[in-house]
C-alpha positions in Angstrom: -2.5 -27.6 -19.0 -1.2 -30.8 -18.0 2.5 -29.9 -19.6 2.5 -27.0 -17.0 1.9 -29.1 -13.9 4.1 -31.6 -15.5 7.2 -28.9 -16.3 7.1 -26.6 -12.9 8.6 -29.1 -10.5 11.8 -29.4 -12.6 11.8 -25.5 -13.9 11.6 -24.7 -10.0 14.3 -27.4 -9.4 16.9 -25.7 -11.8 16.0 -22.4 -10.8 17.1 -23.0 -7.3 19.9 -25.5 -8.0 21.1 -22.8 -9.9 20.6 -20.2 -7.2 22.9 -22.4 -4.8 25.8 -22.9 -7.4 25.8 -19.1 -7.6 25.7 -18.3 -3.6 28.6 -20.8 -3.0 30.2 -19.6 -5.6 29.6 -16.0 -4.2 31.0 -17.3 -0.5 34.2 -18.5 -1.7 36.1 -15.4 -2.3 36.2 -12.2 -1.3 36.9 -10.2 2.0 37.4 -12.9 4.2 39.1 -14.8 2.1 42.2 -12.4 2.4 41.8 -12.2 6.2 42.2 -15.8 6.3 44.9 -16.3 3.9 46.7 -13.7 6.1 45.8 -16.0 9.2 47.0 -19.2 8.0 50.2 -17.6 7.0 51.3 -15.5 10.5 50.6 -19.4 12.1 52.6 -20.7 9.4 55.6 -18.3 9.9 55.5 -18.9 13.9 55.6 -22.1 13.1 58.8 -22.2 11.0 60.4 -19.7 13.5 60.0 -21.5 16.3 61.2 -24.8 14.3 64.3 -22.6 13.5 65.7 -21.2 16.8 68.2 -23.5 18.4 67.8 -24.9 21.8 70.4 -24.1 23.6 
């Protein structure tokens, strides 16, 4: 019984390491992702347009 109590800790240590590489795997795509990407580039375009009008 001794190789159980000895075993569990790291079993239950990979187990959950393994559940947190899937979740922020999970978080980094999807929906929002989009929605940002579409964010960043409106601020990027309004930045180049205002770069580009002259001052007259």
């Amino acid at each position: 019984m001794e190789y159980v109590s000895a075993l569990l800790p790291p079993v239950v240590m990979a187990v959950f390491f393994g559940g947190l590489i899937v979740t922020i795997v999970k978080t980094q795509g999807g929906a929002n992702k989009t929605k940002e990407d579409a964010a960043v580039d409106a601020v990027i375009s309004r930045a180049e347009g205002a770069q580009q009008t002259p001052k007259a």
